[in-house]
Backbone bond lengths (Angstrom), bond angles and torsions (degrees), N, CA, C in turn:
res aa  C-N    CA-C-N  psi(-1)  N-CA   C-N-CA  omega(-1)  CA-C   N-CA-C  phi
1 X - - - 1.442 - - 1.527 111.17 -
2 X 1.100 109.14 -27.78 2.013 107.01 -167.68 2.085 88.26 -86.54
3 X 1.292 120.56 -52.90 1.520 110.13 168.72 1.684 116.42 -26.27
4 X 1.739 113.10 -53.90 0.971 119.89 -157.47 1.735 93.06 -60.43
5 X 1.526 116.59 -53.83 1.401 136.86 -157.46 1.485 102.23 -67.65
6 X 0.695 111.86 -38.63 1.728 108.31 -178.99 2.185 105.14 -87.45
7 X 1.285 121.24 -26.82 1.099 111.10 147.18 1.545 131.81 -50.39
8 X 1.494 104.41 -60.67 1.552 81.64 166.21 1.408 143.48 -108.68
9 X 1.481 93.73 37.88 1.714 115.13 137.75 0.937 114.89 -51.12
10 X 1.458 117.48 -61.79 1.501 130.14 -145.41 1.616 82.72 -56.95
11 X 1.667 95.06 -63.99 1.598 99.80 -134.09 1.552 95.44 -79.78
12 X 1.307 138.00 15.22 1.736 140.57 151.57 1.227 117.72 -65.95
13 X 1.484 113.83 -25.16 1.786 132.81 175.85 1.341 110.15 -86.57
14 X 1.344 104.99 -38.65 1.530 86.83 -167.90 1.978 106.13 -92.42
15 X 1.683 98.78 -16.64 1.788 85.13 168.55 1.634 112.69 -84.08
16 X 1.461 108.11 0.25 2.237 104.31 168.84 1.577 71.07 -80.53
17 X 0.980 142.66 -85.49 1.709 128.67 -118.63 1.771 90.05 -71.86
18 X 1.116 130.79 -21.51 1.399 116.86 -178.38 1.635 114.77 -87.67
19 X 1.016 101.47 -9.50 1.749 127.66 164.90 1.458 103.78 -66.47
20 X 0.971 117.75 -62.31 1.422 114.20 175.58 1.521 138.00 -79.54
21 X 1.389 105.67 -18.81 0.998 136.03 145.94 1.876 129.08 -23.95
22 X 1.693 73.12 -65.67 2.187 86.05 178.54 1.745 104.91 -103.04
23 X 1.537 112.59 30.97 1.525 114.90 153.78 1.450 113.94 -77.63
24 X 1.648 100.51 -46.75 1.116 123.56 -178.12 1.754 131.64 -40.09
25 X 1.125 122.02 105.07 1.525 129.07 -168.58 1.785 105.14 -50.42
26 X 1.218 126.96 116.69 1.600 134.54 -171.42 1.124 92.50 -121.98
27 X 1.606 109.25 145.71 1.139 104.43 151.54 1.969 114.08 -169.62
28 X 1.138 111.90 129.85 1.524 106.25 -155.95 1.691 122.62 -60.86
29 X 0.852 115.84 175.83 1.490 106.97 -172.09 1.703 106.34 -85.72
30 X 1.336 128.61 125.75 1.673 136.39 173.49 1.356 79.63 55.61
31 X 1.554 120.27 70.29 1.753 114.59 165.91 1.265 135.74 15.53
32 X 1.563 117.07 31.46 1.266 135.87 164.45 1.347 121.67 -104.13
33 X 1.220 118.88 150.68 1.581 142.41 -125.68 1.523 86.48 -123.75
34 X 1.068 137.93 155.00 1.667 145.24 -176.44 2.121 88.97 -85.84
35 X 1.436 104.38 -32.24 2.319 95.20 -156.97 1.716 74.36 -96.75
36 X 1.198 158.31 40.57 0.990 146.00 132.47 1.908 136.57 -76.52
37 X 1.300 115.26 -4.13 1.071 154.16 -147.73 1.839 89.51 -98.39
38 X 1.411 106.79 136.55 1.688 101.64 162.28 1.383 135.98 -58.23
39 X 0.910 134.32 147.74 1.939 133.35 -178.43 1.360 98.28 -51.37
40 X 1.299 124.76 141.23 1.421 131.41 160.11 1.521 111.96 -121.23
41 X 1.049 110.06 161.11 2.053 129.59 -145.60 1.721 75.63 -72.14
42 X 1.320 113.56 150.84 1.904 129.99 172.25 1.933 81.56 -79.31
43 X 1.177 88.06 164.24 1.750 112.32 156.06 1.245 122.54 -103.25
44 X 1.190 123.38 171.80 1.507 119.81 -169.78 1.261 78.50 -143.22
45 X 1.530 110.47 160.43 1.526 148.48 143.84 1.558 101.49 -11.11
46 X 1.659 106.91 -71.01 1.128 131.17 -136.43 1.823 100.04 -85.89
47 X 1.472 95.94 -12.35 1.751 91.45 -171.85 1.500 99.84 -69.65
48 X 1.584 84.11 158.98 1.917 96.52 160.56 1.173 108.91 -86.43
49 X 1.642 115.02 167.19 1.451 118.29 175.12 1.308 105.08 -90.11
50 X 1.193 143.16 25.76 1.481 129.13 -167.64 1.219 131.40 -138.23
């Protein structure tokens, strides 16, 4: 029960700070969106890093 209670502590803090959060004026850079961007190749296991 005290796990449970201090969980939703936590998570009462972190939805005020996300409350305040989306007051906040945003706005993306040259009005572009980060999922607007072309597909790029997946990686594999097997690739090199270099």
């Amino acid at each position: 029960m005290c796990n449970e209670y201090a969980r939703e502590i936590a998570l009462a803090k972190f939805r005020e700070e996300l409350a305040k959060a989306k007051q906040m004026p945003f706005e993306w850079q040259d009005g572009r969106i980060p999922n607007d961007l072309g597909p790029k190749p997946s990686l594999k296991i097997r690739d090199l890093g270099w």
